[in-house]
Residue frames relative to the residue before (quaternion, step in Angstrom):
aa qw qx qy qz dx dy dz
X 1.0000 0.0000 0.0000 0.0000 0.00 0.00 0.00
X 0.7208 0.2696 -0.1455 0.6218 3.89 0.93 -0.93
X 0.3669 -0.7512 0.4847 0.2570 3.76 1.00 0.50
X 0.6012 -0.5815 0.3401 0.4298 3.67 1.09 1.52
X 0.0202 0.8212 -0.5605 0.1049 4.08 0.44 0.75
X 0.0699 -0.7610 0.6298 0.1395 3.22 -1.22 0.15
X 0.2254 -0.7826 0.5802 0.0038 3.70 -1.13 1.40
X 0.0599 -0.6741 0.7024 0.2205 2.98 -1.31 0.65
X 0.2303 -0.7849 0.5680 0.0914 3.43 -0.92 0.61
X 0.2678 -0.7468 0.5765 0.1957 4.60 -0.13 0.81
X 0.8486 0.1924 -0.0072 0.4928 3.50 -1.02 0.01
X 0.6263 0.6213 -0.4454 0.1528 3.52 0.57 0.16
X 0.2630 0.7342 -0.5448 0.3082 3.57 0.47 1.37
X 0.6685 -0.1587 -0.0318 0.7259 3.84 1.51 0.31
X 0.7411 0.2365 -0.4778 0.4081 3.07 -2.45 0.76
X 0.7478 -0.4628 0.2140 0.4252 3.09 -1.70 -0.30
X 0.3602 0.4361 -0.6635 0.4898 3.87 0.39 1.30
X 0.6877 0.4943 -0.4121 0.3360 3.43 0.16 -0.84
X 0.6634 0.4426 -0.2240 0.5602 3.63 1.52 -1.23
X 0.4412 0.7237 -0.3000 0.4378 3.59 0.76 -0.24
X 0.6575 0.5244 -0.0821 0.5347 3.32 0.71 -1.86
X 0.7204 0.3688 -0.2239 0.5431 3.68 0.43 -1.37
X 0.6032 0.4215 -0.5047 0.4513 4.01 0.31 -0.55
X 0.5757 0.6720 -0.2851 0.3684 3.85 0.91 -1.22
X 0.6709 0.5823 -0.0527 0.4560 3.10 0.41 -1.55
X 0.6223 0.4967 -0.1277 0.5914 3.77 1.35 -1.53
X 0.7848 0.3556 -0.1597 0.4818 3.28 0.36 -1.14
X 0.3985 -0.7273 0.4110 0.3785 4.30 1.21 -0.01
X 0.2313 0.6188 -0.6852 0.3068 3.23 0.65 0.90
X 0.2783 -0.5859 0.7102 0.2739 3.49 -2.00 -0.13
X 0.4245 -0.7745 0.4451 -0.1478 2.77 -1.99 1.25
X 0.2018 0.6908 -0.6942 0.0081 3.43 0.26 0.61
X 0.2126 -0.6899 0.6729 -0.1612 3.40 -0.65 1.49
X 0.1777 -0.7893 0.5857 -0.0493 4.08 -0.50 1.86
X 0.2813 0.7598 -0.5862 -0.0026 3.22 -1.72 0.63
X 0.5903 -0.6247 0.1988 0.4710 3.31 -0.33 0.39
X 0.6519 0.0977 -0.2787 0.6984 3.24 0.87 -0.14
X 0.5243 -0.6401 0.5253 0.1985 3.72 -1.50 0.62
X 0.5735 0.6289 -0.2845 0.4412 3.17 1.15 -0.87
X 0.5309 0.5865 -0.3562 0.4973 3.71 1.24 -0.96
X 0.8368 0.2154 -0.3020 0.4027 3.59 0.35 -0.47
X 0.3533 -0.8201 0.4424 -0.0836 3.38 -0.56 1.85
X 0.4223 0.5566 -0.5192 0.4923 3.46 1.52 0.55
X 0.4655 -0.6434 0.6007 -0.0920 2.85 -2.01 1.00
X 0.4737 0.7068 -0.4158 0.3211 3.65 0.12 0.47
X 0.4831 -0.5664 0.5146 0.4253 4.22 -1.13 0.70
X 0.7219 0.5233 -0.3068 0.3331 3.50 0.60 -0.92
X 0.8042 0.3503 -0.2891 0.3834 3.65 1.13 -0.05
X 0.2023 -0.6878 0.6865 0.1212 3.58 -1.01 0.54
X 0.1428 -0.6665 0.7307 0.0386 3.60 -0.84 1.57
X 0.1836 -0.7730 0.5948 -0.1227 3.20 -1.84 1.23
X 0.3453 -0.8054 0.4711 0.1009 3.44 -0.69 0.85
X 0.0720 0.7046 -0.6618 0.2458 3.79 0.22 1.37
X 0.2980 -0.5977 0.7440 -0.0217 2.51 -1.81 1.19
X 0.1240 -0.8496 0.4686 0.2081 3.58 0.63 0.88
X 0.5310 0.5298 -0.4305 0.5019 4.06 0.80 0.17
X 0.6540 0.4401 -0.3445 0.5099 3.54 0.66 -0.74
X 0.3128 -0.6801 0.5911 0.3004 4.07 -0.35 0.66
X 0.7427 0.5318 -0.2844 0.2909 3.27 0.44 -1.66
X 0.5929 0.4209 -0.2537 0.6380 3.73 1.12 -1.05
X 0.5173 0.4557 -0.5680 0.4496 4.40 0.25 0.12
X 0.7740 0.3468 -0.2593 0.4621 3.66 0.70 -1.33
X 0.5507 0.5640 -0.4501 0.4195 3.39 0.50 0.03
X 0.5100 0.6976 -0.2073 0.4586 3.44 1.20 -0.71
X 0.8453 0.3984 -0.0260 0.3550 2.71 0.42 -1.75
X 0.5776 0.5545 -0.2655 0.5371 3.13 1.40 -0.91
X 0.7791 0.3837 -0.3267 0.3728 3.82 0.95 -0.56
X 0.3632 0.6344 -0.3752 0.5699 3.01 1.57 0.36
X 0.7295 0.2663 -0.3110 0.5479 3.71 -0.09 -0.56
X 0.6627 0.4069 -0.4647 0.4235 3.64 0.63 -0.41
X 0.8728 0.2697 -0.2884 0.2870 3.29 0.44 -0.46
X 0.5147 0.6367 -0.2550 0.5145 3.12 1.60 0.82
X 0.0923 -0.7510 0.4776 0.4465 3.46 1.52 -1.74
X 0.8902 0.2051 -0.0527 0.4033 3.33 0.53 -0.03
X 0.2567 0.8392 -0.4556 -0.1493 3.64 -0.72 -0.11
X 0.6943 -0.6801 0.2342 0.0247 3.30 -1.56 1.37
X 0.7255 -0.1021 0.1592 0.6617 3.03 1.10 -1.79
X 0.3455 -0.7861 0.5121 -0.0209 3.42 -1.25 0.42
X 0.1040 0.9014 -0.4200 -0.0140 3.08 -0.09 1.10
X 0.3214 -0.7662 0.5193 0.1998 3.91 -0.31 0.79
X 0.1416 -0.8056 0.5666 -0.0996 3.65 -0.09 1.40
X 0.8034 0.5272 -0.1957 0.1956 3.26 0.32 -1.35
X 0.3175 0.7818 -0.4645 0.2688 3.16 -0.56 1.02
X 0.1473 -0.8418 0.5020 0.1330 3.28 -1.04 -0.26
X 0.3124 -0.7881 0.4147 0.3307 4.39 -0.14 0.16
X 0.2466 -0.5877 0.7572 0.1428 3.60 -1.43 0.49
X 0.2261 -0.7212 0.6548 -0.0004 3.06 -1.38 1.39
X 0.4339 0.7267 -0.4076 0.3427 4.22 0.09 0.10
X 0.6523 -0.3352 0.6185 0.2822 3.25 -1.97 0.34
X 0.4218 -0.6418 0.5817 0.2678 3.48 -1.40 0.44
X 0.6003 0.2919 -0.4301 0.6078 4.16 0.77 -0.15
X 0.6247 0.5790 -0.4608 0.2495 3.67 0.20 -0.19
X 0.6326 0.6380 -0.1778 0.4015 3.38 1.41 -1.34
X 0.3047 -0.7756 0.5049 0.2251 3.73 -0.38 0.81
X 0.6909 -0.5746 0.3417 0.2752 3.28 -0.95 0.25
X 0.6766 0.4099 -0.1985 0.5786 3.26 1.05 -0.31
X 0.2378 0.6996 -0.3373 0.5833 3.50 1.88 -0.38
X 0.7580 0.3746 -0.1564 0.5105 3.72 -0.52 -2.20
X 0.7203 0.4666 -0.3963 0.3262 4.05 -0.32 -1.02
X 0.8162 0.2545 -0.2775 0.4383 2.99 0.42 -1.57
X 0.3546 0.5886 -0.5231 0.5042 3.53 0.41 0.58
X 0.7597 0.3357 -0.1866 0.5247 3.60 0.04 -1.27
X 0.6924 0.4377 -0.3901 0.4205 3.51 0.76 -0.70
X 0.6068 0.3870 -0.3931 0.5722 4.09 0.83 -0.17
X 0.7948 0.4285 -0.1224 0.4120 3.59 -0.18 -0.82
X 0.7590 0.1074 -0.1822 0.6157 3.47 1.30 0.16
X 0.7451 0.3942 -0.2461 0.4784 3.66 0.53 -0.50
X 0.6754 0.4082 -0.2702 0.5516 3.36 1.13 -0.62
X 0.4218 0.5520 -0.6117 0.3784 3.93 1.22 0.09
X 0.6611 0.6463 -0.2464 0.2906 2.62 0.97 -2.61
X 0.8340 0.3909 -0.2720 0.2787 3.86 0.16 -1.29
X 0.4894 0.5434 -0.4255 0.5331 3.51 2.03 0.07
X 0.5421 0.4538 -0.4927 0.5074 3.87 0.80 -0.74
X 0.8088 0.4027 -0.3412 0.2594 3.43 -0.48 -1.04
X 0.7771 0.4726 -0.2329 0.3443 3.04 1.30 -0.10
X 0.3004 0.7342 -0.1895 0.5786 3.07 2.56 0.09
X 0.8266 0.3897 -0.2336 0.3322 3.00 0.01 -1.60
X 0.5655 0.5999 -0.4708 0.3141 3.61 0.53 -0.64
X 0.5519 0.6546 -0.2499 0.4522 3.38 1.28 -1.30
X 0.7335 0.3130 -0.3689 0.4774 3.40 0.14 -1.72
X 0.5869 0.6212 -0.4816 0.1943 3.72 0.25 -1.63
X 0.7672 0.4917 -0.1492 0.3839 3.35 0.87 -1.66
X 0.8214 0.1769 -0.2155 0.4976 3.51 1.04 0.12
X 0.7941 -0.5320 0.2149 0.2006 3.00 1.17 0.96
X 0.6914 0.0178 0.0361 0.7213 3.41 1.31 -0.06
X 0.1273 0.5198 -0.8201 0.2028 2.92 -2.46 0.54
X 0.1654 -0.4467 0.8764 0.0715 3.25 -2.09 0.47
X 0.0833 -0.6727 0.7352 -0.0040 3.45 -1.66 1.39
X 0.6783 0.6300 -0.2382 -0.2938 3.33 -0.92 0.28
X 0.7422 -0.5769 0.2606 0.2200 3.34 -1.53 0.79
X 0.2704 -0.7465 0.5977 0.1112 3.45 -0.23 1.50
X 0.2168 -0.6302 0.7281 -0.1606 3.08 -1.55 1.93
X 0.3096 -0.6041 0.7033 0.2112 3.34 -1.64 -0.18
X 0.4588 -0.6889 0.5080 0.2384 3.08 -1.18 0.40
X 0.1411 0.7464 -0.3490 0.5488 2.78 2.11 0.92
X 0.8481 0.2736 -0.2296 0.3913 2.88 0.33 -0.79
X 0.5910 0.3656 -0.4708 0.5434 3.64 0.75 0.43
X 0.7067 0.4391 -0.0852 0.5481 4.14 0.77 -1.12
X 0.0309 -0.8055 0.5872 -0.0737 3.90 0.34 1.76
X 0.2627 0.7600 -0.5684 -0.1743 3.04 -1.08 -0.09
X 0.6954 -0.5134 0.0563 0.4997 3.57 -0.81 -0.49
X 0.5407 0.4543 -0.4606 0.5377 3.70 -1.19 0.41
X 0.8724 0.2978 -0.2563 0.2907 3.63 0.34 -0.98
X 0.3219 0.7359 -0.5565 0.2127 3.92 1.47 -0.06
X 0.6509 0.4209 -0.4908 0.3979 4.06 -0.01 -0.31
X 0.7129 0.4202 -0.3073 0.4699 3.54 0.58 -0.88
X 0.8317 0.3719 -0.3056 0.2765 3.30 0.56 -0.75
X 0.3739 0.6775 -0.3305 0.5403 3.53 2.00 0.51
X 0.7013 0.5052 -0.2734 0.4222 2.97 0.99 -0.79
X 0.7367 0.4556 -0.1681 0.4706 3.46 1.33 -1.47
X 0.4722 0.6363 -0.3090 0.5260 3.28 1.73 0.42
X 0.5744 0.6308 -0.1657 0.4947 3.19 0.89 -0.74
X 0.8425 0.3587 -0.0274 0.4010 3.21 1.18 -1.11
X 0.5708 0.5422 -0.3012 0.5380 2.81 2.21 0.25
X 0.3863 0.6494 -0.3993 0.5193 3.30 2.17 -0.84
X 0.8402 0.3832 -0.2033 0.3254 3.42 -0.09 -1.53
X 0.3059 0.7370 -0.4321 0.4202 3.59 1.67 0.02
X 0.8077 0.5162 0.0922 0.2696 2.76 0.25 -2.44
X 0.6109 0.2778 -0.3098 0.6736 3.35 1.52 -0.25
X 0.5359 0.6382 -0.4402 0.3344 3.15 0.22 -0.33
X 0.6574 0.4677 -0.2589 0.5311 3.49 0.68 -1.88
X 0.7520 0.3316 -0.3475 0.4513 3.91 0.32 -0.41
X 0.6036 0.5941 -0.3419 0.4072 3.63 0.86 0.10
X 0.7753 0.3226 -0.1296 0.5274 3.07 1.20 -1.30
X 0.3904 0.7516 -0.4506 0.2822 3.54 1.43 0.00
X 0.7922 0.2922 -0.2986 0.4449 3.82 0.58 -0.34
X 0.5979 0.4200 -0.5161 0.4470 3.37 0.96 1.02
X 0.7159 -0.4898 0.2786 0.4122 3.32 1.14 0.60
X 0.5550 0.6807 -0.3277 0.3482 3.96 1.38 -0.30
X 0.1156 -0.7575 0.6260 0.1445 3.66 -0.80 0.32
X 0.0374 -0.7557 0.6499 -0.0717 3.39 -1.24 0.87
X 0.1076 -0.5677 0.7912 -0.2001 3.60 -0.75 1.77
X 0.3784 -0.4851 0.7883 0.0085 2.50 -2.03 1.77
X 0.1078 0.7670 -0.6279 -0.0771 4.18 -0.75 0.58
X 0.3972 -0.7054 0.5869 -0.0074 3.20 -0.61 1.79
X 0.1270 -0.8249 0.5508 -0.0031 3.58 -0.23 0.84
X 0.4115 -0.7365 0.5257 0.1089 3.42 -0.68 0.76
X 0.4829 -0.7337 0.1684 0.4473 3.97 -0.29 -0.35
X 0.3143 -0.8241 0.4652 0.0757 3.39 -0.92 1.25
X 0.5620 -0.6231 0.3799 0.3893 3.42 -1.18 0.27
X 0.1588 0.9127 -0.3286 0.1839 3.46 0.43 0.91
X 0.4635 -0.6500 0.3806 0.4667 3.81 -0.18 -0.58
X 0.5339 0.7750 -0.2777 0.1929 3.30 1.52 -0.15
X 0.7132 0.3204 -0.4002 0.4780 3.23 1.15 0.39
X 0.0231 -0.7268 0.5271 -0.4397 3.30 1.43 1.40
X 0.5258 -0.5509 0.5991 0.2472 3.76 -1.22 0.85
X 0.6666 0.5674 -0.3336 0.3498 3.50 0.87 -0.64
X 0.7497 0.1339 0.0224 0.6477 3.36 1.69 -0.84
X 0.6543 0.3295 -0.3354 0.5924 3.40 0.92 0.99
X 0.1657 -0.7508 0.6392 0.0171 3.81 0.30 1.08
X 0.1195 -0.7381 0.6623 -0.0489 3.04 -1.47 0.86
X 0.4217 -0.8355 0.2370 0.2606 3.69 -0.24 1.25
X 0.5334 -0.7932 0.2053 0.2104 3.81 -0.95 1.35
X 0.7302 0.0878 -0.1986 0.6478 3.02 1.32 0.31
X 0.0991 -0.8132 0.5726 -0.0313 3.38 -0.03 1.89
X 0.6123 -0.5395 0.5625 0.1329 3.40 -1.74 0.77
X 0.1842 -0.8001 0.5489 0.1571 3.87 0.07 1.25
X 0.2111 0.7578 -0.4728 0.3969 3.92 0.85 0.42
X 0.8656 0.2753 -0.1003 0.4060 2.73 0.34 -1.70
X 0.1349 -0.7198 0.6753 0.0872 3.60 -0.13 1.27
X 0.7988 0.3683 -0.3765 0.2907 3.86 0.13 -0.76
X 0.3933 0.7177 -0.3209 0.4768 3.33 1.55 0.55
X 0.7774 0.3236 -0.1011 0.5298 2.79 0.51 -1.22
X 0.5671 0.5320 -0.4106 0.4762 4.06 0.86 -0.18
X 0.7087 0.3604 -0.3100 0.5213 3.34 1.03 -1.06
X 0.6352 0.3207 -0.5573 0.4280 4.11 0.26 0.08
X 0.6305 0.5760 -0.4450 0.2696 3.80 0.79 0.08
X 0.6014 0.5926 -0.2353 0.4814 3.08 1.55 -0.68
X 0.6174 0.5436 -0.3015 0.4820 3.81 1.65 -0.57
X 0.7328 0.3100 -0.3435 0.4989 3.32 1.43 -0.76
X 0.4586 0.5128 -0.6124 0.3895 4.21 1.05 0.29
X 0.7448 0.4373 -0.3063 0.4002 3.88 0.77 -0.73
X 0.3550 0.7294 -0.4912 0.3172 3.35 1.07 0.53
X 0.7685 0.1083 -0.1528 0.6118 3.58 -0.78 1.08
X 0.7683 0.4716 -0.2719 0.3367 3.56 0.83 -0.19
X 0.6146 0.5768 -0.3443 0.4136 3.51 1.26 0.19
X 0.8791 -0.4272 0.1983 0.0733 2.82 -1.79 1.08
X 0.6887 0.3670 -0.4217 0.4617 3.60 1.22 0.08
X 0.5196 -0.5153 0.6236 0.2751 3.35 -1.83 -0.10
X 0.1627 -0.7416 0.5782 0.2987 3.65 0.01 1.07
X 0.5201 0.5901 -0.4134 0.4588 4.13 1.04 -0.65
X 0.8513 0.2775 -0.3150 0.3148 3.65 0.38 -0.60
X 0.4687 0.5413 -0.4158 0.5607 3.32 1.83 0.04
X 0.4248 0.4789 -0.5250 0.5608 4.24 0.69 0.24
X 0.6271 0.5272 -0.4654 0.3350 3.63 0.01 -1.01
X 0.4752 0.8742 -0.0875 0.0471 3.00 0.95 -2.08
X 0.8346 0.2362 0.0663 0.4932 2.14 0.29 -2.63
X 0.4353 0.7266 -0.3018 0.4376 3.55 1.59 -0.44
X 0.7823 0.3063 -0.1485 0.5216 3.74 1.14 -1.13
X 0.6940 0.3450 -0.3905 0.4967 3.33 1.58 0.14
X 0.4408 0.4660 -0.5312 0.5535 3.81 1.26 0.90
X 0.6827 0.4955 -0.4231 0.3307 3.71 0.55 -0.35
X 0.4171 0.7890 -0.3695 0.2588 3.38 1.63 -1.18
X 0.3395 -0.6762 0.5882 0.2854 3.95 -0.82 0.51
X 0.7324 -0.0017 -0.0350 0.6800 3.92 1.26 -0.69
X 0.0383 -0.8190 0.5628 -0.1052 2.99 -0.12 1.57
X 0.4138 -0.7297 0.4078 0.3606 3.87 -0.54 1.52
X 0.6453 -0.6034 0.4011 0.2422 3.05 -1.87 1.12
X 0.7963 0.1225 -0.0417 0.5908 3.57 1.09 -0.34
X 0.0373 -0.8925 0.4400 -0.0923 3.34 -0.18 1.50
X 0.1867 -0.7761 0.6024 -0.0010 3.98 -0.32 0.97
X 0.0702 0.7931 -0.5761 0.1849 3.06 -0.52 2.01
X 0.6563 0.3081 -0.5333 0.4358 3.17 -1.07 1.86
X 0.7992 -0.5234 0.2671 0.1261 3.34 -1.02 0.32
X 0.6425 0.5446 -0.0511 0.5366 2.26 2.12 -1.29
X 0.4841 0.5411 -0.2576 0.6376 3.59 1.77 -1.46
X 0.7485 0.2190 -0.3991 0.4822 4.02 -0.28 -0.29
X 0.4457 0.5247 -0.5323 0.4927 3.84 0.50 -0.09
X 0.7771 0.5412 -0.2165 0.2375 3.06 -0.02 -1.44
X 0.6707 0.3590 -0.1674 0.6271 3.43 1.76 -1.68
X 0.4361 0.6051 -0.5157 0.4216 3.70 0.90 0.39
X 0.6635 0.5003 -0.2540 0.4949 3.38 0.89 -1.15
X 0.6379 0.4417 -0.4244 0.4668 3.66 0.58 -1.08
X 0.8323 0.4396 -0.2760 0.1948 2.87 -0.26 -1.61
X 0.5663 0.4738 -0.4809 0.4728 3.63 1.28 -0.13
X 0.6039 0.6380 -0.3798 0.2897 3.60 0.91 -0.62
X 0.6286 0.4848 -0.2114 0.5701 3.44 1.37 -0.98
X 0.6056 0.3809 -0.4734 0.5138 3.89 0.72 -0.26
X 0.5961 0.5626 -0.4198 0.3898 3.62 0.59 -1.09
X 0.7096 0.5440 -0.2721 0.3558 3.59 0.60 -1.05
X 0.6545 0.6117 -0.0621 0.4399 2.69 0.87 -1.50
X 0.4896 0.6399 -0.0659 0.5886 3.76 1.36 -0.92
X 0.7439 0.4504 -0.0363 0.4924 3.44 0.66 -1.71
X 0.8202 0.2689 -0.0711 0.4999 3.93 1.06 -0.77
X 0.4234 0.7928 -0.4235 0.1132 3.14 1.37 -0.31
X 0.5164 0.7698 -0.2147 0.3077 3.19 1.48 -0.60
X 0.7140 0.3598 -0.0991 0.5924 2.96 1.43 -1.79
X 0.7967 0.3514 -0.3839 0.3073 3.54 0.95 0.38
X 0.2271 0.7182 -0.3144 0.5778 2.53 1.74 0.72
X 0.5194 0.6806 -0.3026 0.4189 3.64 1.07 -1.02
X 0.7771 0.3519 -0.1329 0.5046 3.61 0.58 -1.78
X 0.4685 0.5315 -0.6172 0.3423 3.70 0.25 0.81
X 0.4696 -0.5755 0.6032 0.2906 3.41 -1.52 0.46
């Protein structure tokens, strides 16, 4: 039925990797299912092989990876999971705050792709994909570090999918919307250490992320389904926006940018020779 796949799965010791893994696992796929610490992931099953990756560390991603194809022979699809959010004001956020953010959520995508692709290129196929937010098209305030970041990761989606398209590879950016998850847990939603009382509209909006904690509108179980029917997809879109809420949301944007866009055409028009 799953034509004996093989998954790699990032971050999948909780949320929707963790829920991801179990649909996988259900359905007889195989699993090499990552976390920093392996031990964190407490499922049980012949079909899975938990793995410790430091997804910043390149050298420890390929090490990973390589024991995965050994102990698999192969691998199929790829999912980038790992991450975590920064909630804050941009003058508020510390510098080391911003990196290590960028350094999981962009560098650690980047150091699984680069280590993927050689594989897929050489045999012709793969399914890659790279969990975004719909953050990352739909800022607002509190969320500009995270949502730069989850940008970034649709950019790099999007070239990709045309790069890797004539070895046979697909690559979907899935922009997730909010789910019922632990992720706006303190454990995976960082919140900045020395915040700036100014900012009242900061701070209302991280209050309002932690009243909707556990309370929002997706099915992490039916987003597992999901991602399963967009790895199966023969042309699967390059940038997908899953939940109800994420297309609400790009409903709203995207009229805003036409409206705008409408509104100046004139004055950009202006700079042509």
């Amino acid at each position: 039925m799953n034509d004996n796949k093989v998954w790699l799965v990032t971050g999948a010791s909780k949320g929707l990797g963790l829920e991801l893994v179990k649909h996988l696992l259900e359905k007889g796929f195989r699993v090499a299912a990552t976390s920093r610490d392996a031990s964190k992931i407490t499922l049980k099953d012949d079909n899975l092989l938990p793995l410790s990756m430091e997804v910043v560390n390149e050298e420890n991603v390929k090490e990973g990876i390589d024991k995965a194809i050994k102990h698999f022979g192969k691998l199929d699809v790829v999912v980038n999971n790992a991450g975590y959010g920064l909630l804050g004001g941009i003058e508020e956020l510390s510098d080391e705050e911003i990196r290590n953010v960028f350094d999981v959520n962009i560098f650690g995508v980047l150091n699984v792709l680069k280590a993927v692709l050689p594989i897929f290129r050489r045999q012709k196929s793969g399914r890659i994909l790279n969990i975004a937010s719909v953050s990352g098209s739909v800022s607002a305030p509190a969320t500009g570090i995270y949502s730069a970041a989850k940008a970034a990761v649709i950019q790099l989606s999007e070239a990709l999918a045309k790069e890797a398209e004539e070895f046979g590879v697909k690559v979907v950016a899935v922009c997730p919307g909010g789910f019922r998850t632990d992720f706006l847990d303190k454990s995976s939603m960082v919140t900045p250490e020395n915040e700036i009382a100014d900012y009242a509209l900061v701070r209302n909006v991280i209050k309002r992320f932690e009243e909707l904690n556990k309370n929002q509108g997706g099915d992490p179980k039916k987003a597992a389904e999901v991602f399963i029917k967009l790895a199966e997809m023969e042309q699967p879109p390059v940038r997908f926006y899953m939940g109800s809420d994420a297309l609400r949301m790009m409903a709203k944007k995207m009229n805003e940018i036409s409206t705008s866009i409408e509104e100046n055409k004139q004055l950009s028009h202006e700079t042509d020779y």
